[in-house]
VOBA-1610 file (N, C-alpha, C; in pm, whole numbers, padded with zeros to 5 digits, always signed):
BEGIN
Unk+01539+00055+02470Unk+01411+00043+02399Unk+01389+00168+02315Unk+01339+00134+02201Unk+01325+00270+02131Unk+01213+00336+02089Unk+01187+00415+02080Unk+01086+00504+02084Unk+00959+00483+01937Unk+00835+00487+02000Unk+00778+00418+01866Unk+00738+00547+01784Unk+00748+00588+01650Unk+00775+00629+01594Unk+00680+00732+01582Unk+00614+00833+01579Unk+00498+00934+01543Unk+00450+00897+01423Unk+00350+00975+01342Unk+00288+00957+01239Unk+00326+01056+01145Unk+00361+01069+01028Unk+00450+01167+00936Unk+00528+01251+01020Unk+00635+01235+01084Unk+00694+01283+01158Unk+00823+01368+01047Unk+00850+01345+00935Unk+00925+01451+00854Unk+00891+01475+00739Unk+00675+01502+00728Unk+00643+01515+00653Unk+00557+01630+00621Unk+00583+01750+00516Unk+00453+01845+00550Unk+00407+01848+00426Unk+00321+01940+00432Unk+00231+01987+00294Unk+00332+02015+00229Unk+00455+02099+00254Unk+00541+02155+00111Unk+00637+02051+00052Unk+00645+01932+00115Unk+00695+01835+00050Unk+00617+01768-00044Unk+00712+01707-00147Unk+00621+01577-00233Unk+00606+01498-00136Unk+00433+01420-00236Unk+00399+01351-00197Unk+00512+01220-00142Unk+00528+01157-00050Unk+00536+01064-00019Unk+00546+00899-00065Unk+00668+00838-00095Unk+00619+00673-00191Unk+00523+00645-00068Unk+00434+00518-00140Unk+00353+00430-00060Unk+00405+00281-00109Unk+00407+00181+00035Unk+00395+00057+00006Unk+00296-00047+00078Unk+00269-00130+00030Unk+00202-00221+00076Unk+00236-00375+00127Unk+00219-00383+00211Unk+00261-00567+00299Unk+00163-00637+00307Unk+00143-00783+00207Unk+00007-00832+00250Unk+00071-00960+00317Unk+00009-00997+00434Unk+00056-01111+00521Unk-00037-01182+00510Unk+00005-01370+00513Unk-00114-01451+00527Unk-00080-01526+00424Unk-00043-01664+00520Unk-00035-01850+00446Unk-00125-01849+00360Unk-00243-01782+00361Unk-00383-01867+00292Unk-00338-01775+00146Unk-00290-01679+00125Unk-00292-01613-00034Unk-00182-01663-00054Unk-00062-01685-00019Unk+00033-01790-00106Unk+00032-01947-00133Unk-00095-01991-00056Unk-00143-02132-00045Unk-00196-02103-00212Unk-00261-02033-00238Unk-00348-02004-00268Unk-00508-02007-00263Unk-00532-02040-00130Unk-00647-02097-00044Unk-00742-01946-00069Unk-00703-01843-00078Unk-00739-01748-00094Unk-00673-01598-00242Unk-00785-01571-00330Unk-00715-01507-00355Unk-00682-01344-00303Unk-00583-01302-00339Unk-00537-01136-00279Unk-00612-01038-00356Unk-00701-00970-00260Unk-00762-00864-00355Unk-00728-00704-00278Unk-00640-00713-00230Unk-00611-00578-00133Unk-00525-00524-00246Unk-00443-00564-00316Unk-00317-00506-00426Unk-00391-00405-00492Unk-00502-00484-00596Unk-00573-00389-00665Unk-00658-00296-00580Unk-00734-00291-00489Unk-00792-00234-00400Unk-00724-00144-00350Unk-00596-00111-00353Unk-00529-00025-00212Unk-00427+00048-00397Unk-00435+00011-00509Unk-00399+00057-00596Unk-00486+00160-00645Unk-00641+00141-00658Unk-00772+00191-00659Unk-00786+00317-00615Unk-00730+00271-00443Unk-00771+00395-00352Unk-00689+00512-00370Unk-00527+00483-00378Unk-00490+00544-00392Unk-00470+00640-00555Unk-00528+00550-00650Unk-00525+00636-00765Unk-00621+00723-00772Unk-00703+00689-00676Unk-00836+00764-00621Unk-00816+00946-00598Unk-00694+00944-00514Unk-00583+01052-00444Unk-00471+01059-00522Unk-00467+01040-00680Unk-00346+01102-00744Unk-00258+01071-00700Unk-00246+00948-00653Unk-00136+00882-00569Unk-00107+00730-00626Unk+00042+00715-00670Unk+00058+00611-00694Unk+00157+00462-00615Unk+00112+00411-00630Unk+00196+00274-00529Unk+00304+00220-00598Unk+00391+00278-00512Unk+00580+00248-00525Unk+00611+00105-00547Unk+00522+00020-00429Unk+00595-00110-00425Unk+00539-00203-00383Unk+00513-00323-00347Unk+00407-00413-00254Unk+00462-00569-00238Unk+00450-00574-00132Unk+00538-00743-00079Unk+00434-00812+00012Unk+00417-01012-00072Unk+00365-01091-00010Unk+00473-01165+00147Unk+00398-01188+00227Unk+00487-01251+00306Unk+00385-01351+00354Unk+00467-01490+00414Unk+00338-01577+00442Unk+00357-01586+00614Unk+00322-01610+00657Unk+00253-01629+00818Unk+00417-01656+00925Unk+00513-01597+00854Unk+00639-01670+00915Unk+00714-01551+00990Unk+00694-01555+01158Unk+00756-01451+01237Unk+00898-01334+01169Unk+01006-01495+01147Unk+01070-01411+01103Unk+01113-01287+00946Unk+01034-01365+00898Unk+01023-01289+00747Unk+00925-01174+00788Unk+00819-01192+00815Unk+00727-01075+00858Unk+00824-00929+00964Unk+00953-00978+01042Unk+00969-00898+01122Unk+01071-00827+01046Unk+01117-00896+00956Unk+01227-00812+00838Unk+01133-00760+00734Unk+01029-00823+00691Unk+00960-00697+00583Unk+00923-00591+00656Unk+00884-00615+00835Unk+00880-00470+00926Unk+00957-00380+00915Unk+01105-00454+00926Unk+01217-00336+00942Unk+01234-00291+00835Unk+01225-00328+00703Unk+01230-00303+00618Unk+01145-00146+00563Unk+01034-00156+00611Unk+00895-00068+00616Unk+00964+00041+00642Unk+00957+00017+00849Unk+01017+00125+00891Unk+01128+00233+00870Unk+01229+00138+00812Unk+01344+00227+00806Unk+01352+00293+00626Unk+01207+00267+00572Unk+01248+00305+00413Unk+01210+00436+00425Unk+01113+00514+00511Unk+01058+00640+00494Unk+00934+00664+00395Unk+00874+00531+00400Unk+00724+00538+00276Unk+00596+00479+00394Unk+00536+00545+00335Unk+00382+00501+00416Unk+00347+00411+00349Unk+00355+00273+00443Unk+00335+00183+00424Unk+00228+00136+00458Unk+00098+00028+00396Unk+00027-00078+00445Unk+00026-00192+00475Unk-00008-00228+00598Unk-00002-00358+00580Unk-00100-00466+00631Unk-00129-00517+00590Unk-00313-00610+00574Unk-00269-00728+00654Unk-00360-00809+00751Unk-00359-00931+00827Unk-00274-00972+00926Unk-00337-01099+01000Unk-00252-01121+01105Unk-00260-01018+01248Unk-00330-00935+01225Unk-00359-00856+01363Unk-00398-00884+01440Unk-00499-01006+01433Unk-00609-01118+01554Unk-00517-01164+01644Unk-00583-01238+01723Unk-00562-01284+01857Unk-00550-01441+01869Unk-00503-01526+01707Unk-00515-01657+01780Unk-00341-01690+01706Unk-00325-01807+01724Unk-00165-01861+01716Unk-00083-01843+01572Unk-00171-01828+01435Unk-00102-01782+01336Unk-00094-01629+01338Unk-00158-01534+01433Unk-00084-01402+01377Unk+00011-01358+01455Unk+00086-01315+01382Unk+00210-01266+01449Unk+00235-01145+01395Unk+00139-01040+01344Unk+00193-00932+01291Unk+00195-00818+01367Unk+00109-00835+01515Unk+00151-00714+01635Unk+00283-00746+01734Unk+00319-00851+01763Unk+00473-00876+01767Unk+00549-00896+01709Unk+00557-00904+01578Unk+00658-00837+01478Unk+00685-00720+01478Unk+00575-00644+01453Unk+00575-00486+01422Unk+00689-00464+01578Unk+00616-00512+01689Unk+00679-00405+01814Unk+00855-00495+01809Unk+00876-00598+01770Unk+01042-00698+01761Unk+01051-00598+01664Unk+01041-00521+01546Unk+01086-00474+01411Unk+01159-00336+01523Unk+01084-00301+01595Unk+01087-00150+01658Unk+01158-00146+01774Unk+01155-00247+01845Unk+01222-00250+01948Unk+01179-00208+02097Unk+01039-00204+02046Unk+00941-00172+02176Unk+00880-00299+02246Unk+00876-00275+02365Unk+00724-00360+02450Unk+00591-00359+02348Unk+00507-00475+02364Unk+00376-00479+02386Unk+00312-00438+02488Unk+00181-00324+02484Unk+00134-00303+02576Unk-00014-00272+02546Unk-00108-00329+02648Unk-00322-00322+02552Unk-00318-00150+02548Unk-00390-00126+02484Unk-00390-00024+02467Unk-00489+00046+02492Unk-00493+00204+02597Unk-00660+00208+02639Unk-00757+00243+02543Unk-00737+00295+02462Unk-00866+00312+02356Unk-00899+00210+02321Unk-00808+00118+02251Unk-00867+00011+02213Unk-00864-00118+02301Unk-00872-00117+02390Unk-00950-00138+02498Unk-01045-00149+02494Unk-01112-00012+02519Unk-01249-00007+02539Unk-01316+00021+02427Unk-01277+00000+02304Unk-01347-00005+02185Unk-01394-00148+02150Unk-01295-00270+02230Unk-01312-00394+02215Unk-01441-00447+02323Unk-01429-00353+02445Unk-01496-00385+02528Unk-01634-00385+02484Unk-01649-00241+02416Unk-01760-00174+02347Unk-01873-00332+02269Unk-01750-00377+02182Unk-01820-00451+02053Unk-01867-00594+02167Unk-01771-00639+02228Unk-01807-00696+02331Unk-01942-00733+02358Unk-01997-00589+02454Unk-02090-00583+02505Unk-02251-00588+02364Unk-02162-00494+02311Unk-02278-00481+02199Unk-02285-00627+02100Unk-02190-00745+02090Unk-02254-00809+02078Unk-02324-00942+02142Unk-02325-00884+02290Unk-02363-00983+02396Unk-02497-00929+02377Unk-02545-00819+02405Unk-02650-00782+02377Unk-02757-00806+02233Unk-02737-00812+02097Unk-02736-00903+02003Unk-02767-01017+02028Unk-02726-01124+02140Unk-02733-01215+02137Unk-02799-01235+02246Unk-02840-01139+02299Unk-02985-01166+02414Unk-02862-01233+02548Unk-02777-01226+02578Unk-02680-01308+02660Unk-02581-01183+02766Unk-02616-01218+02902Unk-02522-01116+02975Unk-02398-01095+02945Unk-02316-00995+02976Unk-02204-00949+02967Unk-02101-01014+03065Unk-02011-01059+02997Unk-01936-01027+03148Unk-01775-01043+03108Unk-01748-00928+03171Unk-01601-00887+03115Unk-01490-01030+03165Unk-01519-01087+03245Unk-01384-01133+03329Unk-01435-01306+03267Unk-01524-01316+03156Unk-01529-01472+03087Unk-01409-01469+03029Unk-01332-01594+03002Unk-01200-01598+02977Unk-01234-01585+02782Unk-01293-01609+02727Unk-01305-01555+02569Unk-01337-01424+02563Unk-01388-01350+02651Unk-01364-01173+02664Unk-01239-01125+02662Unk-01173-01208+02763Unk-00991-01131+02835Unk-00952-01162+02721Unk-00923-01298+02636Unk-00845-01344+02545Unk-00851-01220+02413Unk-00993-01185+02397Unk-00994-01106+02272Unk-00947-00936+02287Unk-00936-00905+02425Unk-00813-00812+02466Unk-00740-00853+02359Unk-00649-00895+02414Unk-00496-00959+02286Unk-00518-00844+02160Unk-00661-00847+02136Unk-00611-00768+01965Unk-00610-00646+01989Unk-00619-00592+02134Unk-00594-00454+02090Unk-00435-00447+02223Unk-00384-00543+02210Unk-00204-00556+02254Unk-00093-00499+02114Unk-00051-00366+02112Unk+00003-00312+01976Unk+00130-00276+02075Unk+00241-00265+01985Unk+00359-00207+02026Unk+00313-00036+02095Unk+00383-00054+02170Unk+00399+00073+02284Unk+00396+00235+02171Unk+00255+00297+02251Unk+00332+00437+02142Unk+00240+00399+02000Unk+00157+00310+01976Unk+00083+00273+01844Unk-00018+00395+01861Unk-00119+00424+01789Unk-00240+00515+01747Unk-00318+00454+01669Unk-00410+00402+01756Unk-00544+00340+01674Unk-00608+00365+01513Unk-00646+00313+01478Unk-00714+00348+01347Unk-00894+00249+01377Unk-00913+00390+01347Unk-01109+00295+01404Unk-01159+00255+01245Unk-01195+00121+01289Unk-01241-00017+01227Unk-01406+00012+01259Unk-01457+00081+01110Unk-01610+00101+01099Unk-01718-00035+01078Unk-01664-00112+01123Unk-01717-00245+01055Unk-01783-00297+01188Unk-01661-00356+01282Unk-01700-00397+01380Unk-01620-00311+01543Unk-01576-00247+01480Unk-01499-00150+01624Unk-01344-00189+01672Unk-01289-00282+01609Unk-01193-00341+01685Unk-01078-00311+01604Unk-01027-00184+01622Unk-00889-00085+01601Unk-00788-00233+01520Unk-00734-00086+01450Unk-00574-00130+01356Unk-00480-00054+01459Unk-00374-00005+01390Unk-00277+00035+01489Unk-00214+00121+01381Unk-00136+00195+01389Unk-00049+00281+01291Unk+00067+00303+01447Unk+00229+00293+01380Unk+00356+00294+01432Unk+00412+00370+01309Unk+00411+00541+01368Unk+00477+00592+01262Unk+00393+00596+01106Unk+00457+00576+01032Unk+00399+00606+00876Unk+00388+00427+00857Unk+00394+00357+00946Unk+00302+00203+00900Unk+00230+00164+00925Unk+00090+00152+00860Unk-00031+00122+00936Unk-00085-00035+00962Unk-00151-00065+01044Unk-00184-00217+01012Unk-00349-00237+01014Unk-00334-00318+00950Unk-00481-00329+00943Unk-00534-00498+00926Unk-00702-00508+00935Unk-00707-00675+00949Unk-00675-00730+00812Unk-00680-00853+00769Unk-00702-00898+00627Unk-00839-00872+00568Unk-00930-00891+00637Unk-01054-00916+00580Unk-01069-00736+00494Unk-01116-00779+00393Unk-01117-00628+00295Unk-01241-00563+00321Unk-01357-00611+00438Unk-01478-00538+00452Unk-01446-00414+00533Unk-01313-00483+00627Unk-01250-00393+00741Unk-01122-00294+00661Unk-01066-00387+00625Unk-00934-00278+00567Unk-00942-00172+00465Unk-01002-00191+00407Unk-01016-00076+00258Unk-01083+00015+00313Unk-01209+00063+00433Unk-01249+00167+00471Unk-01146+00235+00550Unk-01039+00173+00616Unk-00966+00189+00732Unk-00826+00271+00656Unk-00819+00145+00559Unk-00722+00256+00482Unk-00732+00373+00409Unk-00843+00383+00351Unk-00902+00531+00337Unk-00903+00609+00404Unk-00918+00620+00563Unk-00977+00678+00660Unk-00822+00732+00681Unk-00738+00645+00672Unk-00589+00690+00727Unk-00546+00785+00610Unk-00561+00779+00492Unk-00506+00831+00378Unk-00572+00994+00388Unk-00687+00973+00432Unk-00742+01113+00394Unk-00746+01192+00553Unk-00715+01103+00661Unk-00663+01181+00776Unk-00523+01215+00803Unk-00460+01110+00770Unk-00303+01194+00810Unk-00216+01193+00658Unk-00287+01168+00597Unk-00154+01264+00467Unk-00304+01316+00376Unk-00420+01404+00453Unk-00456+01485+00299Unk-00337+01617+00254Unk-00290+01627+00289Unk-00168+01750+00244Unk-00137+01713+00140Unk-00117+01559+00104Unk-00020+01542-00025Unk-00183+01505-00132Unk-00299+01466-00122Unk-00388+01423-00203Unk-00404+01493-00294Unk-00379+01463-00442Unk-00390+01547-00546Unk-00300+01599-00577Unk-00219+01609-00493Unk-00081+01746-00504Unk+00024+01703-00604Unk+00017+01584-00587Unk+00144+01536-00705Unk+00032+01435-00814Unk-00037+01457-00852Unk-00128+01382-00966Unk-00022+01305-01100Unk-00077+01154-01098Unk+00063+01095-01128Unk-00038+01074-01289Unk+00083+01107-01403Unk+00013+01079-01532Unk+00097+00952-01590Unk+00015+00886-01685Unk+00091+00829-01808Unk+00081+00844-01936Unk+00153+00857-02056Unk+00160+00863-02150Unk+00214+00765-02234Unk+00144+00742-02322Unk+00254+00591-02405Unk+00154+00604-02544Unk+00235+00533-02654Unk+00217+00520-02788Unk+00238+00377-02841Unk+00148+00330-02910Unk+00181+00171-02975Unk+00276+00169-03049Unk+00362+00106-03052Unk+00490+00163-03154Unk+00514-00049-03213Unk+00484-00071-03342Unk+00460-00147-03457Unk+00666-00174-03486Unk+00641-00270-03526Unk+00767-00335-03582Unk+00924-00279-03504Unk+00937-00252-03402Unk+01044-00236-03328Unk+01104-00366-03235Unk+01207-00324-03167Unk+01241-00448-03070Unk+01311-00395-02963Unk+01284-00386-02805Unk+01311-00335-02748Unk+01435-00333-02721Unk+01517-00417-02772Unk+01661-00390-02751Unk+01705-00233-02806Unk+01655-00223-02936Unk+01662-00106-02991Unk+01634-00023-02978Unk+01522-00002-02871Unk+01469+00119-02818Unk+01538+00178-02709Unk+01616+00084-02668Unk+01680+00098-02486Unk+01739+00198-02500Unk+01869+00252-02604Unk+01934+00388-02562Unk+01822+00481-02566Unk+01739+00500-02637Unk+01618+00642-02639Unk+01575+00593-02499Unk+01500+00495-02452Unk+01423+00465-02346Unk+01561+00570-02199Unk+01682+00498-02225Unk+01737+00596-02100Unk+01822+00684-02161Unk+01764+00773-02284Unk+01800+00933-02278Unk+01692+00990-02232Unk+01600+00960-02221Unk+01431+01008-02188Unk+01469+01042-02032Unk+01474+00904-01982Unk+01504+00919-01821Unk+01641+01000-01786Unk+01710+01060-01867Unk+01819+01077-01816Unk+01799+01233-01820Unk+01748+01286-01956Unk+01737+01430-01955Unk+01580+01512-01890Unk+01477+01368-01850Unk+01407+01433-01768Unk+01396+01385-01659Unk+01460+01461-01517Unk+01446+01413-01425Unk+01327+01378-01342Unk+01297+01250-01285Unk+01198+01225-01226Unk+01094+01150-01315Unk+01114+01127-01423Unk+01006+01069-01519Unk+01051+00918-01529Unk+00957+00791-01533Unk+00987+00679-01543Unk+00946+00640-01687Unk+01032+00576-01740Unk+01015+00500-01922Unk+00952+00384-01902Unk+00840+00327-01940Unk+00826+00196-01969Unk+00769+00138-02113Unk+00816+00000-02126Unk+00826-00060-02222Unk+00747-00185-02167Unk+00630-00195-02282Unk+00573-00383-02228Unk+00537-00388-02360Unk+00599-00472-02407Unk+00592-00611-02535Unk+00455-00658-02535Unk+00443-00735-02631Unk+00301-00816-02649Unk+00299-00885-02784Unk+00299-00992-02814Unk+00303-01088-02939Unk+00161-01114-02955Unk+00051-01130-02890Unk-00037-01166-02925Unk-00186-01085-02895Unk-00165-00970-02872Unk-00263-00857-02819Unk-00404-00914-02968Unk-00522-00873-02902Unk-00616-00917-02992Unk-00659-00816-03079Unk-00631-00658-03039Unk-00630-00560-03123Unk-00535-00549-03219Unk-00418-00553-03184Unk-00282-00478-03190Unk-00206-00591-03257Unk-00192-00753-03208Unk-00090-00808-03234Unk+00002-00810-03191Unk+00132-00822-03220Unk+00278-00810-03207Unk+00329-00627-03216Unk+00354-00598-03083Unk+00359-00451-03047Unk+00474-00412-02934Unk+00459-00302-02912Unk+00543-00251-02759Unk+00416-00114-02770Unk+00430-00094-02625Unk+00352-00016-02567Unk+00461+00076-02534Unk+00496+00214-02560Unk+00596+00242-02470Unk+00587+00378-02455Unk+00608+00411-02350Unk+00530+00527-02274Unk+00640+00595-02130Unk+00584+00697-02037Unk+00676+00775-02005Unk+00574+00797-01885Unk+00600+00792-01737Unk+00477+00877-01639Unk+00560+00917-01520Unk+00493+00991-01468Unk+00557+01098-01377Unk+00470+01209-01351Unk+00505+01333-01294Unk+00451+01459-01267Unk+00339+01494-01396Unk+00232+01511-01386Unk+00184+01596-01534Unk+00259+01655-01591Unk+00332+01764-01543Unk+00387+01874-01603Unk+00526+01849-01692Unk+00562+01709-01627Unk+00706+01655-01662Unk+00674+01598-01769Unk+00557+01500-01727Unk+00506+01396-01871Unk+00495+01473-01976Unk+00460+01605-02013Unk+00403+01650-02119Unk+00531+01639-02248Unk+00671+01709-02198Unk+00778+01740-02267Unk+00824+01564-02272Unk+00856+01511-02181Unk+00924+01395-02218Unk+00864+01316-02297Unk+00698+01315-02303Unk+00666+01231-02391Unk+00676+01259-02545Unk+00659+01445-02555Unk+00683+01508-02711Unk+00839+01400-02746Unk+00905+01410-02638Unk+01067+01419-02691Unk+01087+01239-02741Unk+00999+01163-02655Unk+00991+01004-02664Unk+00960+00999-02807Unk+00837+01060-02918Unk+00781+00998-02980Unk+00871+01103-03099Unk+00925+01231-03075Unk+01056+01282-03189Unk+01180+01149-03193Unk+01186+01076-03055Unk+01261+01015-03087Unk+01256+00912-03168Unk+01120+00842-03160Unk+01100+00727-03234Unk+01095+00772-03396Unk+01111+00897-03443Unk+01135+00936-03562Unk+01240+00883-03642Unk+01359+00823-03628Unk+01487+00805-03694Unk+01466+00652-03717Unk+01383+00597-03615Unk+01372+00429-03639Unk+01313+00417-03770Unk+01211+00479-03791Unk+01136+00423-03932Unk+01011+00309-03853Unk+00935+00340-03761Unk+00868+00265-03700Unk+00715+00299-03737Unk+00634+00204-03744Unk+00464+00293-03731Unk+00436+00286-03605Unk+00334+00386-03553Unk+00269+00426-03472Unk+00134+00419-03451Unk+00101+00398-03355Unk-00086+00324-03321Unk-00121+00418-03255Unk-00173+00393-03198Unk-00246+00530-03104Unk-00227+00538-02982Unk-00266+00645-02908Unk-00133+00745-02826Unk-00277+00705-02686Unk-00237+00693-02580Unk-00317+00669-02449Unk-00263+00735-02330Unk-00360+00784-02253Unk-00361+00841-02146Unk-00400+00801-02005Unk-00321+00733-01911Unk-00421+00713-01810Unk-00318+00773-01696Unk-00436+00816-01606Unk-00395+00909-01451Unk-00425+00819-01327
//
């Protein structure tokens, strides 16, 4: 059995920031019964913290796909999120995935335990109705705080009833009243070291009558002579300002963006291209 993982365990302040990814689980957003609003939300937060999101994967309600986007998580070395399926009835399966991904037992966990017990009581009381721990819809809602062995709670300001973090992957419920405070709460407790520290820029220029085929060798001399900087290129035939355009632009470190983008738009000098106006977003 293997050991469940700590929380930034080879990560400090003098390192860069950290990639982030995101896992959203749940039949109902690929049904489309629901739409996904955690992507932009958890994109938000983190641009919030000069932090940008590496990568993000739907998975729908299916043990085994969920337990390979786990392993997947775990073994990439990015602080990952991942939204839904944490409850206690027959479609979630995302706290025995996580502990099958890891190779640990399930085991309740005492804090959250008695954080469940807590809401429990407090909302028996609410409801003018005695308590009583040993009703079988009390024991059952145990279950949600059953996390792989070695998990570390994340407190759920909403209604009390803990996420779990295994290592640098956190879990959290679907519902976004619960998750978006929770994921904040994790971002600015166990990685403020990196917040701000790597502040991610972009730079790009409208560039008029080109075709991106033609741009491609400049696009990877850019990336090639500045390391760490990403090129992008997005087309558009029918923009309502602009028209028929490319957007094409350069982001990375501030300090990196500044030179690669001078060197992007010397390059577009030899094409014979016009130029629109130049945008900034962080």
């Amino acid at each position: 059995m293997n050991p469940t993982p700590s929380i930034h365990p080879n990560l400090s302040g003098s390192d860069p920031a950290p990639d982030f990814g995101l896992i959203i689980i749940g039949d109902e957003i690929l049904s489309g019964k629901r739409v996904d609003k955690h992507l932009p939300k958890v994109i938000e937060l983190l641009k919030a913290r000069s932090l940008p999101l590496a990568w993000a994967e739907y998975v729908g309600d299916d043990p085994e796909r969920i337990t390979a986007a786990l392993q997947r998580a775990f073994a990439s070395g990015d602080v990952v999120f991942s939204t839904g399926g944490i409850g206690a009835t027959p479609d979630d399966h995302t706290r025995q995935c996580a502990a099958r991904a890891l190779g640990v037992e399930l085991a309740l966990h005492t804090q959250a335990k008695a954080l469940i017990e807590q809401r429990m009581q407090d909302t028996a009381l609410e409801q003018g109705k005695p308590y009583d721990p040993s009703q079988a819809d009390n024991l059952h809602r145990l279950n949600m705080g059953v996390f792989p062995q070695g998990a570390q709670i994340i407190p759920n300001p909403y209604n009390k009833i803990p996420g779990f973090s295994c290592g640098n992957v956190h879990f959290v419920p679907g519902f976004p009243v619960m998750a978006w405070p929770m994921i904040a709460w994790v971002l600015d407790t166990h990685y403020a070291a990196f917040l701000g520290k790597n502040g991610w820029l972009e730079r790009s220029v409208i560039v008029f009558g080109a075709m991106e085929a033609t741009l491609t060798p400049l696009m990877e001399s850019i990336e090639r002579d500045f390391a760490g900087i990403k090129v992008f290129s997005l087309p558009s035939v029918d923009h309502p300002d602009y028209g028929r355009h490319i957007e094409l632009g350069v982001k990375g470190v501030p300090d990196d963006v500044t030179p690669a983008f001078a060197a992007l738009v010397d390059g577009l000098a030899p094409f014979g291209v016009k130029l629109g106006p130049e945008m900034v977003r962080r």
